[in-house]
ZAVEX-663152 format. One line per field, with one value per residue (C-alpha): residue number from 0; x, y, z. Coordinates in Angstrom, 3 decimals, decimal comma, padded with zeros to 6 digits. Last residue first. Layout:
<pts>
pos: (NUM_...)
X: (X_...)
Y: (Y_...)
Z: (Z_...)
</pts>
This chain:
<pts>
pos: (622_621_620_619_618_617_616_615_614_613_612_611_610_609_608_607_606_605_604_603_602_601_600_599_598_597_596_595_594_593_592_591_590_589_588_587_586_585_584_583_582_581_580_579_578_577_576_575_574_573_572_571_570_569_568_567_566_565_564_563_562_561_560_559_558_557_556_555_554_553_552_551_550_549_548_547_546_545_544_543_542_541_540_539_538_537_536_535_534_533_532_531_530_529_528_527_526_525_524_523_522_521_520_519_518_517_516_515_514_513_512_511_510_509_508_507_506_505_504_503_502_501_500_499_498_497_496_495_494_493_492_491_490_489_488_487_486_485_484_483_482_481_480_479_478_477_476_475_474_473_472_471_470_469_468_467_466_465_464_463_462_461_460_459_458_457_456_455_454_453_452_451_450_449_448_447_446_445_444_443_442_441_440_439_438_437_436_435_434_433_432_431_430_429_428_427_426_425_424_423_422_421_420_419_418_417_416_415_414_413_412_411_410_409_408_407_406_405_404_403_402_401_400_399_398_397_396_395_394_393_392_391_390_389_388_387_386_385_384_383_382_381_380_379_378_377_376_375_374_373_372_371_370_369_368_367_366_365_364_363_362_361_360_359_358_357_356_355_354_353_352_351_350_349_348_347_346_345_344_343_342_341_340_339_338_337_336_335_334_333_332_331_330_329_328_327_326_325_324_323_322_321_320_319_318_317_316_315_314_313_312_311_310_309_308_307_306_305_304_303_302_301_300_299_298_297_296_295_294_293_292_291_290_289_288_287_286_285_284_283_282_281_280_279_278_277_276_275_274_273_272_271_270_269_268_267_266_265_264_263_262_261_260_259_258_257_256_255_254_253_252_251_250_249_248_247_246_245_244_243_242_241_240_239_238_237_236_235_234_233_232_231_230_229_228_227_226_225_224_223_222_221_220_219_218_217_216_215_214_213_212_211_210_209_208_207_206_205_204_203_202_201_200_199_198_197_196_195_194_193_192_191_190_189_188_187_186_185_184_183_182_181_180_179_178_177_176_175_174_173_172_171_170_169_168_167_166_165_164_163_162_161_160_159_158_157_156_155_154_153_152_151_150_149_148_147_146_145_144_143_142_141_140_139_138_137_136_135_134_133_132_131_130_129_128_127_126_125_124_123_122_121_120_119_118_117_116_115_114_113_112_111_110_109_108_107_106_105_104_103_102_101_100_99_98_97_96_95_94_93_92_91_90_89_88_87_86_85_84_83_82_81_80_79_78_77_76_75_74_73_72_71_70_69_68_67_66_65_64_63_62_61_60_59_58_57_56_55_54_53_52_51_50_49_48_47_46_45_44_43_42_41_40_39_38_37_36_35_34_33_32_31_30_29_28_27_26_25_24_23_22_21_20_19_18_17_16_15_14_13_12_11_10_9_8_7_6_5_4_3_2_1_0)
X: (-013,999_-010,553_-011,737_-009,788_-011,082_-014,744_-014,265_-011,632_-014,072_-017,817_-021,232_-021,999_-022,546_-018,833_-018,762_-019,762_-016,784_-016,166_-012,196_-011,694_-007,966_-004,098_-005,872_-008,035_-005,260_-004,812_-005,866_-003,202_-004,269_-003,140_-005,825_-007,611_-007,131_-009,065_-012,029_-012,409_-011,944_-014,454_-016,905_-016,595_-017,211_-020,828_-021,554_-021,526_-019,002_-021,244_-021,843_-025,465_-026,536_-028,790_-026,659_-024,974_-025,437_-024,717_-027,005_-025,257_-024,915_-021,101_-020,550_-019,063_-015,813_-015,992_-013,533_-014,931_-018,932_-019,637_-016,419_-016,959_-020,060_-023,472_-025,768_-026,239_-024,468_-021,513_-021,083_-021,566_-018,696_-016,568_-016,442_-015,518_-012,966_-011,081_-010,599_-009,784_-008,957_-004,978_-004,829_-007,239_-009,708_-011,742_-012,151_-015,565_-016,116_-018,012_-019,912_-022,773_-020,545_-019,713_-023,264_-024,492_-022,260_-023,253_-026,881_-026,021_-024,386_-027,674_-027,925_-025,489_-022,529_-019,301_-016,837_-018,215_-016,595_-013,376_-013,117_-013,129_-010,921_-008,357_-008,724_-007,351_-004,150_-002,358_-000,189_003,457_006,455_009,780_013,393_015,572_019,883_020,626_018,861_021,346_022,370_018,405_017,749_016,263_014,148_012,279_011,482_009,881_007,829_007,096_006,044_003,465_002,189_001,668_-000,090_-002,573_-003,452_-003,966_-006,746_-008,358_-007,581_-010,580_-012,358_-012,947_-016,015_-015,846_-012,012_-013,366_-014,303_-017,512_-017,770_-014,013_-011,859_-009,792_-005,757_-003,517_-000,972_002,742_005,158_009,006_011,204_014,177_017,225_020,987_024,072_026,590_025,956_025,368_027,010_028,740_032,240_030,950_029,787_025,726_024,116_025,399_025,136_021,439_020,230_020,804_018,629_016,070_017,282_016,888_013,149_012,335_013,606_011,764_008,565_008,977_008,980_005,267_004,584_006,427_004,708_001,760_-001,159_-004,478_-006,479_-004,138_-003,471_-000,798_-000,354_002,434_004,120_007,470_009,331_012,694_016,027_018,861_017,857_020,633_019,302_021,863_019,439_016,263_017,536_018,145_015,067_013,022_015,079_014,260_010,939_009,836_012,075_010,140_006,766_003,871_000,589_-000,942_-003,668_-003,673_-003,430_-000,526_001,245_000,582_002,712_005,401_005,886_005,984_002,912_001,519_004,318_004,019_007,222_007,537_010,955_012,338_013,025_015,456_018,449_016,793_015,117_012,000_010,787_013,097_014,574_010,910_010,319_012,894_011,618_008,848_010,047_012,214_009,616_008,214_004,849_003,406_000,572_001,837_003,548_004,229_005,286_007,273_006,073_008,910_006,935_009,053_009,948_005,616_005,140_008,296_007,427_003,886_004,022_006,442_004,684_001,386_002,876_004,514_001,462_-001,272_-002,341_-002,840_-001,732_001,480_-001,033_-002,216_-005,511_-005,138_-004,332_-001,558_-000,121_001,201_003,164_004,069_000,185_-000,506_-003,867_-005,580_-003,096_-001,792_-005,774_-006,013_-002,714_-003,550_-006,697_-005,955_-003,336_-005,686_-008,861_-005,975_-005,060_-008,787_-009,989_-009,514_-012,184_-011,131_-014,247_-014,817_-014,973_-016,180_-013,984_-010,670_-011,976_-012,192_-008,734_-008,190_-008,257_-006,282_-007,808_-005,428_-006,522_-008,144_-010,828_-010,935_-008,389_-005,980_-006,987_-005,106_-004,632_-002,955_-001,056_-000,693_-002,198_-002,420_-003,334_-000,866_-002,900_-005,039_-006,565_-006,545_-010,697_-009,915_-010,519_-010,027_-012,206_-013,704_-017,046_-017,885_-016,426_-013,793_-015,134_-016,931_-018,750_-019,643_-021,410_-024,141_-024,647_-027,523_-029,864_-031,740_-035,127_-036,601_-039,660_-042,542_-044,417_-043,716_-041,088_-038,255_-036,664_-034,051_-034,451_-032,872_-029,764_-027,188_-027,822_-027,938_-031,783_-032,338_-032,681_-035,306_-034,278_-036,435_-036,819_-038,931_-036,846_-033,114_-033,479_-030,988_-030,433_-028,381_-031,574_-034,326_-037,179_-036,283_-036,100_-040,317_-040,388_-037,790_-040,056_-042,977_-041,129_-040,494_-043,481_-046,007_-044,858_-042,171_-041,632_-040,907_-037,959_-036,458_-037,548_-035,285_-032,363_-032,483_-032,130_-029,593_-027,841_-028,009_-024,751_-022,105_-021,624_-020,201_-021,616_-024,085_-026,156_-027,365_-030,483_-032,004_-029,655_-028,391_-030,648_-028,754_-025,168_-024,386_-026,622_-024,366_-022,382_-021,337_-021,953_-018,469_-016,875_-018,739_-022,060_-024,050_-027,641_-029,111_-032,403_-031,850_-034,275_-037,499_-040,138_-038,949_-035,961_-036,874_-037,209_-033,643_-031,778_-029,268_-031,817_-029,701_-028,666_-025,682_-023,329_-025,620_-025,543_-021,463_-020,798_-022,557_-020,821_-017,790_-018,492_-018,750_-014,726_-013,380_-015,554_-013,266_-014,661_-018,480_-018,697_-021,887_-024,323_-026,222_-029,132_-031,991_-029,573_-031,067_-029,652_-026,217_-026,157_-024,667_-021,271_-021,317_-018,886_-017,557_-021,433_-021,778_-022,354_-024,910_-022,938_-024,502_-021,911_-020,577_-020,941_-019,625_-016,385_-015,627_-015,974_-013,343_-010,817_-011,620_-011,204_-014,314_-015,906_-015,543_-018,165_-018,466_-020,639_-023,087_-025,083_-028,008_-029,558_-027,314_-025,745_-022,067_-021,581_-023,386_-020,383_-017,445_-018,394_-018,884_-015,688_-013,766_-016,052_-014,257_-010,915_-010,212_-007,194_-009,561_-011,023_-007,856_-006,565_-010,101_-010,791_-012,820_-016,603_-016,401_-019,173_-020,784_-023,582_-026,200_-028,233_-031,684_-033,462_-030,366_-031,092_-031,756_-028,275_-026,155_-023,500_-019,895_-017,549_-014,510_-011,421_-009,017_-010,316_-013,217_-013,780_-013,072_-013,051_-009,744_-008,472_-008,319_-005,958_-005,408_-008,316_-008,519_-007,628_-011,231_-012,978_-012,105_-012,331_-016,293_-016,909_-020,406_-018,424_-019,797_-020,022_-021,118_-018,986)
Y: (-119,108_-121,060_-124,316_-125,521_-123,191_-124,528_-127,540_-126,846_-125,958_-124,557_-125,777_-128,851_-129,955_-130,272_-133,310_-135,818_-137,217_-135,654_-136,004_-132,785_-131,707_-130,933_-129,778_-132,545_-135,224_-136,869_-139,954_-143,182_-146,349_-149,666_-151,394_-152,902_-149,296_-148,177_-150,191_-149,234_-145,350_-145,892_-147,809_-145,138_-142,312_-144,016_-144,451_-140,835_-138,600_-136,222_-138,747_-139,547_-142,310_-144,939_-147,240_-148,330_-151,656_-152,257_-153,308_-155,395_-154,072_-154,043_-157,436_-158,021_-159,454_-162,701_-162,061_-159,295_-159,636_-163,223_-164,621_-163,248_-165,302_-164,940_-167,483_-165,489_-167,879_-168,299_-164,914_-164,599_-167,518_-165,785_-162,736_-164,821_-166,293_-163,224_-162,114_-158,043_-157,322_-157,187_-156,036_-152,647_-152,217_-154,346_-152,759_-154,456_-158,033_-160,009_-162,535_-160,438_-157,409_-160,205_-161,430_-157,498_-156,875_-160,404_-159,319_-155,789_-157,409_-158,591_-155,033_-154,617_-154,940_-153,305_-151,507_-154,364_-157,041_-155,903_-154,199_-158,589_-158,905_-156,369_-158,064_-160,984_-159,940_-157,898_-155,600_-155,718_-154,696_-154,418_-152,671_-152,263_-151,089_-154,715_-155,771_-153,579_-156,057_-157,258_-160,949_-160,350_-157,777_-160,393_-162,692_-159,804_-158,857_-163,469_-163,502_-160,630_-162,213_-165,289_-163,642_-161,544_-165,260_-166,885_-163,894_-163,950_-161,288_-158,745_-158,996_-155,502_-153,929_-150,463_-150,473_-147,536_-145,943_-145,098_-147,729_-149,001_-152,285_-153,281_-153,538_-155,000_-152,547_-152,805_-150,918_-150,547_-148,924_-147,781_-146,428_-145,351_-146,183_-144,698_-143,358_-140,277_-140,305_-136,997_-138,569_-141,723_-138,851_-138,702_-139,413_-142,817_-144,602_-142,906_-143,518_-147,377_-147,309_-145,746_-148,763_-151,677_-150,062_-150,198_-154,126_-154,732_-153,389_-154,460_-158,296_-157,533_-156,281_-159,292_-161,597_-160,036_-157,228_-156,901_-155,486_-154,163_-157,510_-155,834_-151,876_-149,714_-147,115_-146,118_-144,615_-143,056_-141,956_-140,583_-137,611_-134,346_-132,184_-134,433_-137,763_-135,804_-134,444_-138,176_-139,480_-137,207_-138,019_-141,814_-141,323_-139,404_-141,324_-144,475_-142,795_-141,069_-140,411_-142,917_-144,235_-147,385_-148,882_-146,518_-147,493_-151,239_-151,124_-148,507_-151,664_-151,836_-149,932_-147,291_-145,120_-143,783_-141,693_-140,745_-138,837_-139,101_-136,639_-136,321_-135,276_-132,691_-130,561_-129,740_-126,659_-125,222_-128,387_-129,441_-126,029_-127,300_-130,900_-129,320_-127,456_-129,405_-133,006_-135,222_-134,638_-133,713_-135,447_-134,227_-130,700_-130,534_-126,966_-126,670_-123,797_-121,813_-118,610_-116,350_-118,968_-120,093_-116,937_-116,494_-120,270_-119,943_-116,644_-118,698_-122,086_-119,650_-118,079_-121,189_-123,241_-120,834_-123,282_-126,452_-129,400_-129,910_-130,740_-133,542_-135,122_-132,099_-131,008_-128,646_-129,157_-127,075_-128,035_-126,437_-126,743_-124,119_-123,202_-120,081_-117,415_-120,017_-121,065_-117,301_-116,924_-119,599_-118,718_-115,531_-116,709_-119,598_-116,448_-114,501_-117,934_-118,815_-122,402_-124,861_-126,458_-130,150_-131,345_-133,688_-134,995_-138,618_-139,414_-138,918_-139,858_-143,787_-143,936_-147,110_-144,981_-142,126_-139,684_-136,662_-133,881_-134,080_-133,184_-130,553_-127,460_-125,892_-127,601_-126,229_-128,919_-127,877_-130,765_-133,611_-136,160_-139,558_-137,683_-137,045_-136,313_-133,250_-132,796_-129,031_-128,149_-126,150_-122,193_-121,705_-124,106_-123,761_-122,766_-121,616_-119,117_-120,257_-123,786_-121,705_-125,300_-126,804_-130,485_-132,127_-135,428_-136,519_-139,101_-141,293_-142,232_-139,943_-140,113_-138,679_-141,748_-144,166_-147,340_-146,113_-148,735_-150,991_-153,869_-157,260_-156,958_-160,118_-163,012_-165,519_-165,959_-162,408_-160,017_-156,934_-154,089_-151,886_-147,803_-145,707_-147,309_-146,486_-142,502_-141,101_-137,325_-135,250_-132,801_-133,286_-135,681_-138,403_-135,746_-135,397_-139,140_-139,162_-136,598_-138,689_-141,589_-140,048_-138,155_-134,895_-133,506_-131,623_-131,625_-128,153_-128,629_-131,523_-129,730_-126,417_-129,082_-130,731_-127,366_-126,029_-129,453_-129,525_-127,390_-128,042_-131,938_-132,550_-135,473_-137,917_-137,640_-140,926_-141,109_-143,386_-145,643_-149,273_-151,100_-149,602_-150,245_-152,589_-150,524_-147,152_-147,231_-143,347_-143,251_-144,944_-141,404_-139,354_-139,410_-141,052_-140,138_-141,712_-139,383_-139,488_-142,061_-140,879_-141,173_-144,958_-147,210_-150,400_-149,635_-148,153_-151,470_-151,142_-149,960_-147,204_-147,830_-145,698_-148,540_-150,728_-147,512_-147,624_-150,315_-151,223_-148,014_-149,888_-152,703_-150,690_-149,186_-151,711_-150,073_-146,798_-143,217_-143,565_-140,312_-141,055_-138,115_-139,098_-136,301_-135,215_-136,380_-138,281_-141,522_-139,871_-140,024_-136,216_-135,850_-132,278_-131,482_-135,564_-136,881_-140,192_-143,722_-145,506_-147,145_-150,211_-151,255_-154,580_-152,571_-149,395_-151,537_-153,623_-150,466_-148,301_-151,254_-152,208_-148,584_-146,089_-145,345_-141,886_-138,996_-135,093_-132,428_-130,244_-127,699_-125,876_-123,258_-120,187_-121,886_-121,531_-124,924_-126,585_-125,486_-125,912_-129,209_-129,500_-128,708_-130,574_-133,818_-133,497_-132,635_-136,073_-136,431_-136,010_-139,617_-141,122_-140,675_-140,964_-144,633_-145,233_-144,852_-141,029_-139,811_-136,236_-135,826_-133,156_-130,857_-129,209_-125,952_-124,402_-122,176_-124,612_-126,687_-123,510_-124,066_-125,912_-125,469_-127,175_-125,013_-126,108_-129,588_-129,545_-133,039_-136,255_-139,483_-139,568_-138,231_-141,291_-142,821_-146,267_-147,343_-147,802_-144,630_-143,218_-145,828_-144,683_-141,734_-142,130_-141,393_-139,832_-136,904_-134,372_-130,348_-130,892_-128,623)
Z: (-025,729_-027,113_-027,780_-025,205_-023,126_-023,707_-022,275_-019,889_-017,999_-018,694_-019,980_-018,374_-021,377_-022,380_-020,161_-022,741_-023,742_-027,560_-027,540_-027,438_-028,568_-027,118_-024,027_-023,529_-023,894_-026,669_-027,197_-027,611_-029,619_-028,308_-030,454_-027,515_-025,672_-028,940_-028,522_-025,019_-025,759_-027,429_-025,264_-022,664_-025,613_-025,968_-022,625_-021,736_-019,660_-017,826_-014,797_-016,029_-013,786_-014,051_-015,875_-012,775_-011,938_-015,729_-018,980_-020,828_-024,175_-024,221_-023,544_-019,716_-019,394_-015,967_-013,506_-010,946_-010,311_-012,099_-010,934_-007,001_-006,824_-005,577_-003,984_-000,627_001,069_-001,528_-000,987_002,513_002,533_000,206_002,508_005,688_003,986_003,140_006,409_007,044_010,503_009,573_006,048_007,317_004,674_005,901_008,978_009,664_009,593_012,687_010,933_011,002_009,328_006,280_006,631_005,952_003,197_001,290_001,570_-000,002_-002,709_-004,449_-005,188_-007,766_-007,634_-009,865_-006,973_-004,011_-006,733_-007,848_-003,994_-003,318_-006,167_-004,694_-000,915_-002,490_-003,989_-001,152_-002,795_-003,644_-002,863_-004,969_-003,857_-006,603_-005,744_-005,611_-008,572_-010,622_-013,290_-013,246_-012,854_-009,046_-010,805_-013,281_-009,955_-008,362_-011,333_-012,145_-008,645_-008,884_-011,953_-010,138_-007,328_-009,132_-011,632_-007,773_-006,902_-009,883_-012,639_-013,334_-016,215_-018,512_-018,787_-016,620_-018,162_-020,071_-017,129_-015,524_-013,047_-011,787_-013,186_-010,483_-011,611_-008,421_-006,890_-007,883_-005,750_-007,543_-004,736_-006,466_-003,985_-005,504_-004,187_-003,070_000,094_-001,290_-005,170_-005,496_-005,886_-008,441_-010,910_-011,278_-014,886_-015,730_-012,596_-012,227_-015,346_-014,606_-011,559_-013,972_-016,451_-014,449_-012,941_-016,233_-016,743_-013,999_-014,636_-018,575_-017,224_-016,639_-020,303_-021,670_-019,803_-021,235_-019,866_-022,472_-019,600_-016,504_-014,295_-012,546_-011,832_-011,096_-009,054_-008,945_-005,593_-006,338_-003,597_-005,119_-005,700_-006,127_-008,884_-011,552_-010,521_-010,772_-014,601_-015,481_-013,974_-016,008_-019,032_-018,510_-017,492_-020,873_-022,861_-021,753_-022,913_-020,897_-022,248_-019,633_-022,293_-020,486_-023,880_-024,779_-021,289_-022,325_-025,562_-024,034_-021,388_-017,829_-016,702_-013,917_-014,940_-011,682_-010,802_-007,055_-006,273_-002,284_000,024_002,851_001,196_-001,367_001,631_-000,644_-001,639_-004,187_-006,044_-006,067_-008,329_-010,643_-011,060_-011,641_-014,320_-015,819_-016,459_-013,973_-013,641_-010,261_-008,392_-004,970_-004,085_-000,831_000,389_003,802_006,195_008,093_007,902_006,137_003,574_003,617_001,876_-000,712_-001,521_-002,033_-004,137_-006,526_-006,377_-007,577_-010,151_-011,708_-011,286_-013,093_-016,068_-013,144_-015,387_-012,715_-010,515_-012,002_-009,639_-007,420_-003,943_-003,443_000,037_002,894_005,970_009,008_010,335_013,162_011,904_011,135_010,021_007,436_006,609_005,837_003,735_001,761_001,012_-000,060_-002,530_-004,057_-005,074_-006,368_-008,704_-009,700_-008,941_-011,695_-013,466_-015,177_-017,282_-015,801_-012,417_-012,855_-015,626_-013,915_-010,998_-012,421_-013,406_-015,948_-019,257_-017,775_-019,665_-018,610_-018,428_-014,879_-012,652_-009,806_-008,927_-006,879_-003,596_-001,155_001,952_005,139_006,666_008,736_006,082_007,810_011,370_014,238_017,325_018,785_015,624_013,662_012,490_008,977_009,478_005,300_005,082_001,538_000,363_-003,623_-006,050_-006,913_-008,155_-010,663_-012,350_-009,334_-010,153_-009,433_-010,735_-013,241_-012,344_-014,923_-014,647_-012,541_-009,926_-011,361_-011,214_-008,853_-009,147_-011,146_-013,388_-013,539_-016,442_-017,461_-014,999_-014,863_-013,387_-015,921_-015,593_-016,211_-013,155_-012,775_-010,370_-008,475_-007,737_-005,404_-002,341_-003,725_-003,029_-005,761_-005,477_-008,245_-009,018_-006,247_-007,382_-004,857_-002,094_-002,774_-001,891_000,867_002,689_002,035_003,427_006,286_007,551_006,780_009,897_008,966_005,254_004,890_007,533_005,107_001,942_003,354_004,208_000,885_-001,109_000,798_000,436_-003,451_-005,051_-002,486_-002,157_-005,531_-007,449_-006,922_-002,938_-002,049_000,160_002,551_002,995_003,938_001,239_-001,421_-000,538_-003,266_-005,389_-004,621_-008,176_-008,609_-004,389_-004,110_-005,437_-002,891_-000,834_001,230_003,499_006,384_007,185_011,265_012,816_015,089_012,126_012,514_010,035_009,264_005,266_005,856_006,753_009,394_011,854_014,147_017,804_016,622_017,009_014,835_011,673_012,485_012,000_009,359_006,710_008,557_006,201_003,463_003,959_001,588_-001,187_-000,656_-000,141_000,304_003,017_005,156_006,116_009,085_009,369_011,511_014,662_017,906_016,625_017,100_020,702_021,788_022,549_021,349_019,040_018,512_017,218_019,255_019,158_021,622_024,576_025,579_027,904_025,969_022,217_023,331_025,216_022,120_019,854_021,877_021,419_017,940_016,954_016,788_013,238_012,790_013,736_012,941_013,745_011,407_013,385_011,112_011,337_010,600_007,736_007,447_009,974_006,684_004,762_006,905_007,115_003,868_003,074_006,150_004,901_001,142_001,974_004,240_006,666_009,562_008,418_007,973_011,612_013,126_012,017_009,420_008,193_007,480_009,095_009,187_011,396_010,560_013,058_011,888_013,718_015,677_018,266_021,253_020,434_021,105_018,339_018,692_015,670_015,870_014,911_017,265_019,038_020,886_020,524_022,895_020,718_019,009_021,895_023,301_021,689_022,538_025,359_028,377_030,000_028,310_029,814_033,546_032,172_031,299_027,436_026,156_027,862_030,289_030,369_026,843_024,456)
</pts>
């Protein structure tokens, strides 16, 4: 730790929460600067709370901290407060471990979680005293680099980086960190040149885009030769046999997710048809149960959390559940640690293994049927039927709930009246379930609790939705006033609770989630205008972002309402997520028909993924 802060005290009593800014916290990993040959800063653009909260960085944190050589600290974007006072005192931003300016860094690695978040991304490149644009960037600037589920469509960021990483962070670093040391001397943009022909690694300056008249893409290509055409992401195929924190860094102060995280395993079963990580990390590899135990019992000797999570996109599709919720319980029992078990289905069993973990009177169920109507659950391909929720609510009801949380979407492709008068008339008949199922004497309170939530539907990359129009912003509001006007018909409207979301910052993360790189004009107006937590309701200004667009020429119709044909060529063609075009359009064509597919256990569906050579790919097939 630097004997001195980048913050004074007198600033540090200033602001809220300072000890979002001050380090050393349990776990950290501080190096001797004069033995370490490269140091990294890990950023995730958002305020401290969420950013701690976040698997991904506390893996590859853990990872580069492995290496001998190398430090890897962390950053956030400061708060309003603390980002007034850097920007009127000339304060350059700094890594957390060490306080050090982070312009002095080899590396800025940028975490691309949520397209709201991209005007952060500018935040925090002008707090660091940083060009915002990489071809302005000096032989003294850190290599800017970003990576996760944003980086599967990175155009409207392209200008802002030097590198994006696709896929899963652990397979390429070593490799980019030994060309970064061999390529001392010889310059930046040579560097980024030989980077550019690195498996999984997209350098945006060695490639151009060609527009038709109507705006949309006539060619991308690769500018030098031996640069790639197409980029493949990395992915882990033994995910048990790679890094994990198992000493993860504990904050000082409350964070969003206040917990240990397990992550049992990666990708998903399910073929959601709207859910874009459901495509990007096929095939579904799940991490070996001994390999789950010891962690576990390392990260509980570790940290001080008294709460323990399973991390998955469907838990309850993890093969080894039972054994593992058993060894769980009898470990955290001794140890007063709670178990939270997210991203279950609710059928028996894990409705039986809740009854186990959870204090019953303080919980609450979370159903997300996603849809109204059977019709619009088959196109969604959700795989989940009325009967399904109905019974599940039933045995939740007789286990002692009383308390349920349902999730939906508006605007879903093909959606009717009908469809959105479904939500209500759902939620009608889960409250419903509960009259009938649970005796008037064991009823707490009397009354039972359904929050209905509807989000707004944004089509993703690399889904079969990738094509679909988005709903405007007034078409979002109407249909949320026809849901909430359906429930206050309902016999048991009383006992339904609805909220919604807000409608206008959806189309806007319609149109940052399928840009191009026209965008990256309208990104940097928005920031020059003074936008940044965006994805906070009450900074973000939807005004200002239809005036860069208009500015720049651009429109949020031709980005988020208009369909796109099929043989458009898309923002982000360019990249070979596993799944290929071909199924996409598929399962397109049959969510138009309302046509269900099974789910990859029950029988291949022929996405793409199986090259990878491993997964669920090949168990299912019973090698």
């Amino acid at each position: 730790m630097s004997e001195k802060l980048a913050l004074t005290e007198d600033i540090l009593m200033k602001i809220e929460k300072p000890e979002r800014y001050i380090g050393n916290e349990v776990n950290s990993v501080v190096k001797d600067k004069s033995r370490v040959k490269l140091r990294f800063a890990m950023c995730f653009p958002d305020v401290y709370e969420i950013g701690m909260s976040h698997l991904g960085i506390q893996i590859l944190y853990d990872m580069f901290n492995s290496m001998e050589d190398v430090w890897c600290e962390r950053v956030y974007s400061p708060w309003v407060d603390l980002d007034a006072v850097m920007r009127e005192q000339h304060i350059p931003l700094f890594a957390l471990e060490s306080q050090d300016p982070i312009k002095e860094f080899d590396f800025l690695g940028i975490t691309l979680q949520y397209e709201m978040c991209y005007t952060n991304i500018l935040q925090v490149l002008d707090l660091a005293q940083i060009p915002i644009n990489a071809v302005d960037r000096g032989e003294d600037c850190p290599i800017v680099i970003g990576g996760g589920p944003c980086a599967y469509n990175p155009e409207p960021l392209a200008d802002f980086f030097d590198i994006f990483y696709i896929g899963e962070g652990e397979t390429r670093y070593h490799d980019l960190l030994s060309l970064y040391k061999e390529c001392k001397g010889l310059g930046r943009v040579e560097f980024l040149r030989r980077a550019a022909k690195l498996p999984g690694l997209y350098v945006p300056r060695f490639y151009d885009v060609r527009y038709k008249e109507d705006g949309t893409i006539e060619r991308f290509y690769p500018l030098e030769e031996g640069i790639p055409a197409v980029i493949q992401k990395e992915i882990v195929m033994d995910v048990s046999d790679t890094y994990y924190p198992t000493k993860p860094v504990i904050p000082f102060i409350k964070v969003t997710q206040d917990r240990l995280v397990l992550e049992i395993q990666r990708g998903c079963i399910r073929g959601c048809r709207f859910c874009q990580a459901g495509q990007l990390y096929r095939p579904v590899r799940e991490r070996d149960l001994e390999t789950l135990k010891k962690y576990a019992l390392e990260m509980l000797e570790t940290t001080g959390y008294e709460e323990i999570s399973l991390s998955s996109l469907s838990s309850s599709d993890y093969s080894r559940l039972p054994e593992l919720v058993d060894f769980l319980i009898e470990e955290c029992s001794k140890r007063h640690v709670n178990i939270s078990l997210p991203s279950l289905r609710i059928d028996a069993f894990s409705l039986d293994v809740m009854s186990k973990v959870q204090d019953v009177k303080k919980s609450s169920l979370t159903f997300a049927p996603e849809a109204g109507s059977q019709r619009l659950r088959n196109v969604i391909n959700k795989g989940l039927t009325e009967e399904d929720i109905l019974k599940g609510a039933a045995l939740a009801f007789e286990g002692g709930w009383s308390r349920v949380k349902l999730y939906f979407m508006l605007g879903l492709p093909t959606e009717t009246p009908e469809d959105i008068r479904g939500i209500a008339e759902l939620s009608n008949k889960i409250a419903a379930t509960y009259f009938d199922t649970v005796p008037k004497e064991r009823r707490a309170g009397g009354r039972v609790q359904i929050v209905a939530s509807t989000s707004f539907f944004v089509p993703k990359p690399f889904t079969p939705f990738q094509w679909a129009g988005q709903c405007t912003k007034e078409d979002f509001l109407d249909k949320a006033y026809q849901t909430r006007t359906a429930i206050s018909e309902q016999l048991n409207q009383k006992s339904i609770k609805y909220n919604w979301h807000e409608a206008d910052a959806s189309v806007m993360e319609g149109v940052l989630a399928r840009g191009d790189r026209r965008l990256c004009q309208v990104i940097r107006k928005v920031y020059e205008k003074g936008g940044f937590y965006d994805a906070w309701g009450e900074y973000y200004d939807n005004d200002r972002w239809l005036e860069a667009l208009a500015e720049c020429g651009l429109s949020a119709d031709f980005y988020a309402h208009r369909e796109r044909p099929l043989d458009e060529i898309l923002p982000w063609d360019f990249i070979d997520c596993g799944v290929t075009k071909e199924f996409l359009k598929r399962e397109w064509e049959k969510a138009k028909r309302e046509e269900v597919s099974e789910n990859c256990r029950q029988k291949c569906q022929g996405c793409g993924a199986a090259k990878f050579g491993g997964g669920i790919c090949f168990q299912a097939k019973g090698e």
